[in-house]
C-alpha positions as CSV (number, residue, x, y, z in Angstrom):
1,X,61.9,66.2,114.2
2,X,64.8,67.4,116.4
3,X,63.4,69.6,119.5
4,X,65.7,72.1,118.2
5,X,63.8,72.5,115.4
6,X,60.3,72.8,117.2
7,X,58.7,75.1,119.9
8,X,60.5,73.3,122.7
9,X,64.2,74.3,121.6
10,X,65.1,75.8,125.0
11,X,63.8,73.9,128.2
12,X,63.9,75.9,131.4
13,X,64.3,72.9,134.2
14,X,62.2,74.3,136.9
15,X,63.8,72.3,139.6
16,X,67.7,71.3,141.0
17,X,70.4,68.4,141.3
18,X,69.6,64.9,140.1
19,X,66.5,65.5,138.3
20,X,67.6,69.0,136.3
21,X,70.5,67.2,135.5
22,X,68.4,64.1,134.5
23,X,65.8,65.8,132.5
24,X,69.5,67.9,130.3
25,X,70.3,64.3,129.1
26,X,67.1,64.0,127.4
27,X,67.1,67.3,126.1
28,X,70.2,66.9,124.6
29,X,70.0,64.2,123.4
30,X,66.8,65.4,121.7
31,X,68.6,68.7,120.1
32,X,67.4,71.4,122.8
33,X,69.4,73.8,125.0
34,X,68.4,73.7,128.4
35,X,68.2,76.4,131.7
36,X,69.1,75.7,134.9
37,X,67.9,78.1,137.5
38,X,69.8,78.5,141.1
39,X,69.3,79.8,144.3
40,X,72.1,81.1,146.3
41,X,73.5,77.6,148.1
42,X,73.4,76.3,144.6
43,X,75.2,78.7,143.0
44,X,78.0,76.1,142.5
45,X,76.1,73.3,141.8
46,X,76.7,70.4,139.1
47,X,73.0,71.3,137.6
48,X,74.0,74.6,136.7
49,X,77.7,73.4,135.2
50,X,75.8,71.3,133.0
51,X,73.1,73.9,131.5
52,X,74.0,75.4,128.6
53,X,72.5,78.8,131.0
54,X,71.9,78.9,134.6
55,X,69.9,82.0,136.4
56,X,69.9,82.7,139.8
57,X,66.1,82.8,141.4
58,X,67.1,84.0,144.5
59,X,67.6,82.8,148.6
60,X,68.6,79.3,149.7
61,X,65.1,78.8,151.1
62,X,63.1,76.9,148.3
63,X,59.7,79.5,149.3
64,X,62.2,81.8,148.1
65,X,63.6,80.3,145.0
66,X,62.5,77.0,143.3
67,X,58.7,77.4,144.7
68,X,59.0,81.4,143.9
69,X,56.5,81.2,140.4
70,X,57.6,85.2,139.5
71,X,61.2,84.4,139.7
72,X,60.7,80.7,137.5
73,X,58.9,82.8,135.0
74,X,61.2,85.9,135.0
75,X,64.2,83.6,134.4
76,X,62.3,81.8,131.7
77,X,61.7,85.6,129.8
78,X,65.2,86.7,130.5
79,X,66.5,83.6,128.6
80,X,64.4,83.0,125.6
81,X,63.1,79.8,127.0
82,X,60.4,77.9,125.2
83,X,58.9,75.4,127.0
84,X,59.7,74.6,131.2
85,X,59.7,70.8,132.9
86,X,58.9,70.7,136.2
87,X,60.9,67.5,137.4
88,X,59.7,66.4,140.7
89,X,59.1,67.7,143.6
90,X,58.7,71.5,144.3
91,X,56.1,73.0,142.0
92,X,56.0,69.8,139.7
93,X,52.6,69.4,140.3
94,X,51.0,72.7,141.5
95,X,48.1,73.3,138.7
96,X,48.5,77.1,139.4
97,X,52.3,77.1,138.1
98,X,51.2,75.1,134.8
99,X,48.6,77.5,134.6
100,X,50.9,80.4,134.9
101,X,53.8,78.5,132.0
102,X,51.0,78.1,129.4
103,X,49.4,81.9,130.2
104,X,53.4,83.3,129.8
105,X,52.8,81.5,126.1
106,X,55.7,78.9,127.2
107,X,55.1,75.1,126.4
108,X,54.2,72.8,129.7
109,X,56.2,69.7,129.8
110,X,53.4,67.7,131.8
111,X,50.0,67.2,132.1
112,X,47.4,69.6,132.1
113,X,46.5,72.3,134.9
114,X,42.8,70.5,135.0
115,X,44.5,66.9,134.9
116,X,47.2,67.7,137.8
117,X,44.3,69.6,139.9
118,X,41.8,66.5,139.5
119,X,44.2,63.8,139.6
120,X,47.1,65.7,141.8
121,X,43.9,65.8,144.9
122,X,44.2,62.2,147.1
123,X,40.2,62.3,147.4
124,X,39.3,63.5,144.0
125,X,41.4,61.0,142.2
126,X,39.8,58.3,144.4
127,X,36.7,59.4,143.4
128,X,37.7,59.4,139.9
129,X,39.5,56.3,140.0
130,X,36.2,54.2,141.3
131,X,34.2,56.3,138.5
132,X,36.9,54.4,136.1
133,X,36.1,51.1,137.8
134,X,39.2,50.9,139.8
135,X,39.0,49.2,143.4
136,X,39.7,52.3,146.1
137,X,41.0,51.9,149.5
138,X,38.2,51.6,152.1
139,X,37.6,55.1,153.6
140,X,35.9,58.1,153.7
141,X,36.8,60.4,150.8
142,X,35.6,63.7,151.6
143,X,36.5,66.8,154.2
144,X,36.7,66.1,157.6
145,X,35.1,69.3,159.3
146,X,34.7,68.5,162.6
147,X,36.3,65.8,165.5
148,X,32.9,64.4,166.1
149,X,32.9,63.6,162.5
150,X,36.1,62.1,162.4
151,X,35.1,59.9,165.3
152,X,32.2,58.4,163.9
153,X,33.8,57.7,160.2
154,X,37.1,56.4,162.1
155,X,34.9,53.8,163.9
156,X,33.1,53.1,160.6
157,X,36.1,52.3,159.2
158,X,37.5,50.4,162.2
159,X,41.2,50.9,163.4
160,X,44.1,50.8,162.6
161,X,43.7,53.5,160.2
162,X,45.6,55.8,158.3
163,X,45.3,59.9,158.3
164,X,46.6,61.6,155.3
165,X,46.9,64.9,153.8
166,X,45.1,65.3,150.8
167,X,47.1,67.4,149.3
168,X,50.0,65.4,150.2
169,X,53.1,63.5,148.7
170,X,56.2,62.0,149.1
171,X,54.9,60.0,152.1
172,X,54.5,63.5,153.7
173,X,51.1,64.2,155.5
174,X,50.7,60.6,156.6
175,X,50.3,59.3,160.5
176,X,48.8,56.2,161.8
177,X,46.3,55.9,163.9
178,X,45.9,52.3,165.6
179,X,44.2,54.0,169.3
180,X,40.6,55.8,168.9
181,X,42.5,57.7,172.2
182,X,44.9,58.7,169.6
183,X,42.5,60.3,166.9
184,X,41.4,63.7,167.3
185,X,45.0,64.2,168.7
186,X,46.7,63.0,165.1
187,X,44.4,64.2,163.3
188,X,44.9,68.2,164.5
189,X,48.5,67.6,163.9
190,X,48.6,66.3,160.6
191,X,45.9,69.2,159.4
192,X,48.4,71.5,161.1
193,X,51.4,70.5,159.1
194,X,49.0,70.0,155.5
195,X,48.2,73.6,156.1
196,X,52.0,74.4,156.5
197,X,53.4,72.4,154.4
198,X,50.9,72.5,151.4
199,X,48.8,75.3,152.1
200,X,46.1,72.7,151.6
201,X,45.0,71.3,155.7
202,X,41.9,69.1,154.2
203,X,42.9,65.6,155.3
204,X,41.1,62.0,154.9
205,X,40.7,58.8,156.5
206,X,41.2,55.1,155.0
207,X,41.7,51.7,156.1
208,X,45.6,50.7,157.4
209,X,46.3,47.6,155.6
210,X,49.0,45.9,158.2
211,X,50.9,43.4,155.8
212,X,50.8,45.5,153.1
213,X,53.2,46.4,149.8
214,X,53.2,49.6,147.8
215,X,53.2,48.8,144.1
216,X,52.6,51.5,141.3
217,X,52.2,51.6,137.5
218,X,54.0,53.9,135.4
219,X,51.4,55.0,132.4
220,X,51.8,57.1,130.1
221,X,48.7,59.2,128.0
222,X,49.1,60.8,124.3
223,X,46.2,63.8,125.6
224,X,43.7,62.1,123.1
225,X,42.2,59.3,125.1
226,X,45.1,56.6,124.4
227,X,47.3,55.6,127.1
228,X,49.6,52.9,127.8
229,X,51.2,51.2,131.0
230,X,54.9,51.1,131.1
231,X,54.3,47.6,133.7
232,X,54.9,48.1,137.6
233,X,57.9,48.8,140.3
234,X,57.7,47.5,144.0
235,X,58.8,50.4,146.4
236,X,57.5,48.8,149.6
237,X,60.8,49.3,151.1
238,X,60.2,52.0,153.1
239,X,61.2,54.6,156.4
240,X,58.7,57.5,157.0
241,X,56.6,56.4,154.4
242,X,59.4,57.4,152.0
243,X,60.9,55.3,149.6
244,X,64.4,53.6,149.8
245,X,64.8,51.1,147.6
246,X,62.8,50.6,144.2
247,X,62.6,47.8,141.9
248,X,61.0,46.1,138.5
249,X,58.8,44.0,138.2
250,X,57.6,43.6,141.6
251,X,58.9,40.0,143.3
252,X,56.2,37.3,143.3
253,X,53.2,39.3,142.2
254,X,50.9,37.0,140.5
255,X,50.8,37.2,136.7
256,X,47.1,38.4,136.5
257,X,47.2,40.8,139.3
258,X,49.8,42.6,137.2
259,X,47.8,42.3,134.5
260,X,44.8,43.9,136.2
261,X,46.8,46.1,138.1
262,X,48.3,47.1,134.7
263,X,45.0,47.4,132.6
264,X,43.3,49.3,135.5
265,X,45.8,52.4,135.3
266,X,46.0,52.8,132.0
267,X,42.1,52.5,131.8
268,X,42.1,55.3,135.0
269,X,44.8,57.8,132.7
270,X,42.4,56.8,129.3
271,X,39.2,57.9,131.0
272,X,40.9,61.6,131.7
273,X,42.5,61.8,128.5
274,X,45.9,62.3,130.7
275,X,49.0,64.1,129.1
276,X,52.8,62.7,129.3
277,X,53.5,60.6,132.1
278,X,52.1,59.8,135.6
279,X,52.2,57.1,138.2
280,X,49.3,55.5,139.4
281,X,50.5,54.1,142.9
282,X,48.6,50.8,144.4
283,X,48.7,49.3,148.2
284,X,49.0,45.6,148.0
285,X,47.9,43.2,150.6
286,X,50.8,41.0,150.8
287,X,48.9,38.3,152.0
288,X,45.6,38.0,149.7
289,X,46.8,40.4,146.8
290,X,43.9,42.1,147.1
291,X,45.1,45.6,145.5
292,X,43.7,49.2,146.0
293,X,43.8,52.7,144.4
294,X,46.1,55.0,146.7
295,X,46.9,58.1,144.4
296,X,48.7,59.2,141.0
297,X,51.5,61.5,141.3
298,X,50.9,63.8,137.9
299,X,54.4,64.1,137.1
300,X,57.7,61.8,136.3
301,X,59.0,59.5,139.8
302,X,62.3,59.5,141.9
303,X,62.1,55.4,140.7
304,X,61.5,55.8,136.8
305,X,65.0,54.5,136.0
306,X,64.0,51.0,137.0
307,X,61.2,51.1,134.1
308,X,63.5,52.6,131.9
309,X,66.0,50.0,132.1
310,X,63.7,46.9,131.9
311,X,61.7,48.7,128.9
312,X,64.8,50.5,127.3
313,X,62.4,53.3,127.1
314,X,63.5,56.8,127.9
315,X,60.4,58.5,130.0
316,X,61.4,62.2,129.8
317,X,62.4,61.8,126.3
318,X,58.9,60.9,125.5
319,X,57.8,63.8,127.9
320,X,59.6,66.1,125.7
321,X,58.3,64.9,122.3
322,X,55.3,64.9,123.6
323,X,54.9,68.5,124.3
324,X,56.7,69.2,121.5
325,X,53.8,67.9,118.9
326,X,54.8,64.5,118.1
327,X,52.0,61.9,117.7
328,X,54.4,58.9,119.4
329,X,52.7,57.0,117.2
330,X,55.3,54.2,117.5
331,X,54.4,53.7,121.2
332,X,52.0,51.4,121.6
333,X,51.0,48.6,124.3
334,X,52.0,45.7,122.0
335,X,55.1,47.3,121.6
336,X,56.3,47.9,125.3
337,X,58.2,44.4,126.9
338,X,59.9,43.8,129.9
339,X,63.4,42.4,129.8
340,X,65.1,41.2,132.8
341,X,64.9,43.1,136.2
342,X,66.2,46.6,137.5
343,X,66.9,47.7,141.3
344,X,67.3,51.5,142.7
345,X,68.5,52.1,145.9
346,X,68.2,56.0,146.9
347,X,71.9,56.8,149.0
348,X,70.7,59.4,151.0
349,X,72.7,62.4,153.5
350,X,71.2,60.6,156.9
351,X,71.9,58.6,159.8
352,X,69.9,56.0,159.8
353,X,71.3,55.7,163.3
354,X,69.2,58.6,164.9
355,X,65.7,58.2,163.0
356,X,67.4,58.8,159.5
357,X,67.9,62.3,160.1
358,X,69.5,64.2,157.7
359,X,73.1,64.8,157.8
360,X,74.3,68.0,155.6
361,X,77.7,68.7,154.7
362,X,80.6,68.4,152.6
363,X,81.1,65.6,150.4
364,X,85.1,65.3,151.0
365,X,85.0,61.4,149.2
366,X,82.5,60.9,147.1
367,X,83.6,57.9,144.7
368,X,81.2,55.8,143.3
369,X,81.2,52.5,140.8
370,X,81.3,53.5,137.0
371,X,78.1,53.1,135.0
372,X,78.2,50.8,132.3
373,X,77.4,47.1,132.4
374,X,74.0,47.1,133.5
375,X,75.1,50.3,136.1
376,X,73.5,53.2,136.0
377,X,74.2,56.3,138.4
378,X,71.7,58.9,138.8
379,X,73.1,61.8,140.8
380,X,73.4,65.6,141.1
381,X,76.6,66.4,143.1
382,X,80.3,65.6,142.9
383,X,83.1,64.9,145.2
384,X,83.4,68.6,147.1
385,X,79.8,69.8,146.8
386,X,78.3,70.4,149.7
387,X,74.6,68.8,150.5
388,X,73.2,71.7,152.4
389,X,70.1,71.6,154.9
390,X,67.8,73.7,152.6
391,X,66.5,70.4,150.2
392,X,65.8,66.6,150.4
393,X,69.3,65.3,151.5
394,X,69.2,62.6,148.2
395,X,72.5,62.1,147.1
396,X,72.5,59.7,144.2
397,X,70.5,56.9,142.6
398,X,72.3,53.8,142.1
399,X,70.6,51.8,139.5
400,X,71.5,48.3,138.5
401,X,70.3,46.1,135.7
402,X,70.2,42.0,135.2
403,X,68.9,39.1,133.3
404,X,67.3,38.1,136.8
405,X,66.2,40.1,140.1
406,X,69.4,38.0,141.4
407,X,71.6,38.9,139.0
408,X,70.4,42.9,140.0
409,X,70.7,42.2,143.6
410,X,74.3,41.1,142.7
411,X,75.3,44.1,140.9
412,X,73.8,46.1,143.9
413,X,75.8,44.6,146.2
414,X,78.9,45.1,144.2
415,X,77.8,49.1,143.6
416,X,77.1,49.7,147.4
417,X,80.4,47.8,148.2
418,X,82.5,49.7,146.6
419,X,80.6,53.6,147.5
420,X,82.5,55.3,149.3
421,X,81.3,58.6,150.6
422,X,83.0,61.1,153.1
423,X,82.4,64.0,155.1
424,X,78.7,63.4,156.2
425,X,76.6,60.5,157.2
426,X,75.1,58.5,154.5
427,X,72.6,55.7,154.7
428,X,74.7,53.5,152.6
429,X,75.6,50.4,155.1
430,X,72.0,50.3,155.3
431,X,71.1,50.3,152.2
432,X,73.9,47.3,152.4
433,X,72.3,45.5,155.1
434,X,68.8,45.3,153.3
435,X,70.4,43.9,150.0
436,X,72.5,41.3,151.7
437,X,68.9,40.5,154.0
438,X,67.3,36.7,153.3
439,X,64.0,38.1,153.3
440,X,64.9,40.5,150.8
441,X,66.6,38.5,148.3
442,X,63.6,36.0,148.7
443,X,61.3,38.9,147.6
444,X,59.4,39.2,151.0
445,X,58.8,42.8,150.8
446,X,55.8,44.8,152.7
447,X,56.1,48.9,154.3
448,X,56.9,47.3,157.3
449,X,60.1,45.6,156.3
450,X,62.4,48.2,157.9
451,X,60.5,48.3,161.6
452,X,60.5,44.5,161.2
453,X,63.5,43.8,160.3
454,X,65.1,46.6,162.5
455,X,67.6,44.9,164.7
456,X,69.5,43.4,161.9
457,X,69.5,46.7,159.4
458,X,69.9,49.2,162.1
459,X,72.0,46.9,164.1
């Protein structure tokens, strides 16, 4: 049945640039009218062209605007909206805003409020996930209340180990800790900026795997107890803990790792009777294989084009029928296959120069390689727009598709070759220089491939 037909036949696109524009194809595509809402530096913005309305939300500042819930809501009243999807990023999976959608009698494109609260928490979805049977990351999964404690479950654990938020994502709320001298010291500052950052300053301690990759599964539940995997991407290229470059399937993983890798998240999203579509993320020794449980992100990734093109499934399509009633009885394991291999590399508004800061401004080129041929662009400005300070500095996705991971890598090279961007810095020779790297194209990937490989990237 066409979304227009159907209680979500006016979206409201909680969100901004790539992803509100990402989540419009889907919607029509599917026969529903979507809503963009803006705050004041995107009043101009390609997101709100492309809605069919757009509402202002109020000040640049996102605590003003895209995390305001009032103003979300209000916009949604104002415009008749049905139903809201969160994209990524912002409120996308704050359990109090899908709690607020459903109580405003408006259709939540996601997972439930319960779901998103158990699963969205780093140490109660660990203690879920080893409930399920998955294998979690050595640690101590509960509150750290005082620095004596800390000490004692830090040597425990042995060093180097890893701090994070538990309320964290995004690779934000993360530090390292490889000096007991450092601890207490790391430790203050990363509950510090949780509390800022998430209002949430309860952080956790776990075993630092050194050689170590960063491979996820993207499921997908039907809010009954069935729930599929849509296989695994590699995004162990990394800076800040944040992703760069993301890929499917993942280079040299044995055949029944993925399996179990595979079979272990979708048993994790069955036992919770999860809703729409989720991630469940997985470090990786590089070396042994061995895999652990690090989180799921309740909500759809930055890297889901790389599934989509080696499934030819579209994700937020089947987020949108799902909410909308339908059984998706036609998805079923048997009938999800992989078919060649997909690369994303994320051009970002940095200089990779100076730490990767980023590097807002006006886009006065901004040319990029056609889709088409196994291309896909994923992007939310246009030549002229301006990528301000007030939001991640993401600029585009530049997808590519091939029979072969060399085949993709070859496409990339020819995409990055011939982006040209003006006007600000970009992270594109970079992105450049990893493609073009032996280890890379040999499928040597690990989180430490940037500081590793440093000299000839940052060269």
């Amino acid at each position: 049945m066409p979304l227009g037909e159907c209680s979500v036949n006016k979206i409201l696109i909680a969100n901004r640039g790539e992803i509100a524009c990402r989540v419009m194809r889907s919607a029509r595509a599917l026969g529903a009218r979507t809503v963009a809402v803006y705050s004041d530096a995107d009043r101009e913005s390609l997101h709100v062209a492309t809605a069919d309305e757009a509402v202002h939300i109020g000040p640049s500042k996102a605590a003003e605007s895209y995390l305001n819930i009032d103003a979300l809501l209000a916009a949604a009243a104002a415009t008749g909206a049905t139903a809201v999807h969160p994209g990524y990023g912002f409120l996308a999976e704050n359990a109090n805003f899908a709690s607020r959608v459903l109580a405003a009698g408006l259709v939540w494109i996601g997972p439930t409020p319960a779901q998103i609260e158990a699963m969205g928490d780093k140490i109660s979805s660990k203690k879920l996930a080893a409930e399920a049977g998955v294998s979690t990351v050595p640690g101590h999964m509960g509150l750290i209340e005082t620095p004596e404690e800390a000490v004692r479950i830090a040597n425990q654990i042995g060093y180097p180990i890893m701090i994070k938020a538990s309320a964290g994502g995004g690779g934000i709320g993360m530090r390292l800790v490889e000096d007991p001298a450092q601890l207490l010291k790391t430790a203050e500052a990363t509950q510090t900026m949780a509390a800022r950052s998430f209002g949430d300053g309860t952080v956790f301690l776990e075993r630092y795997i050194p050689r170590a990759r960063h491979v996820e599964i993207q499921v997908f539940g039907f809010g009954d107890g069935r729930a599929v995997h849509v296989y695994e991407r590699d995004c162990s290229i990394q800076r800040r803990f944040q992703k760069v470059i993301e890929e499917a399937p993942a280079p040299g993983l044995p055949a029944s790792v993925r399996q179990q890798m595979a079979e272990a998240a979708a048993r994790l999203a069955a036992s919770q009777r999860y809703q729409g579509a989720g991630t469940v993320e997985f470090i990786v020794n590089a070396e042994t294989f061995e895999f652990f449980f690090l989180e799921m992100n309740t909500r759809i990734q930055v890297e889901h084009p790389v599934t989509e093109c080696i499934t030819g499934l579209d994700l937020v399509g089947l987020q949108l029928r799902l909410a909308a009633g339908e059984a998706l009885a036609d998805i079923t394991q048997a009938g999800i296959a992989v078919n060649g291999h997909a690369v994303e590399c994320r051009l970002y508004a940095e200089n990779p120069a100076k730490m990767f800061l980023p590097s807002p401004g006006k886009l006065t080129t901004f040319a990029l390689p056609a889709a088409g041929d196994g291309v896909r662009i994923d992007t939310g400005v246009r030549e002229g727009d301006t990528i301000t300070p007030y939001y991640d500095p993401m600029v585009a996705k530049l997808i590519c598709h091939g029979a072969t991971r060399e085949e993709a890598l070859a496409k990339m090279a020819a995409v990055l070759a011939e982006t040209q961007v003006e006007g600000i810095f970009t992270n594109v020779q970079f992105l450049r220089r990893v493609v073009a790297h032996p280890a890379f194209a040999q499928g040597d990937v690990f989180t430490g491939f940037i500081e590793t490989h440093k000299a000839d990237l940052l060269g």
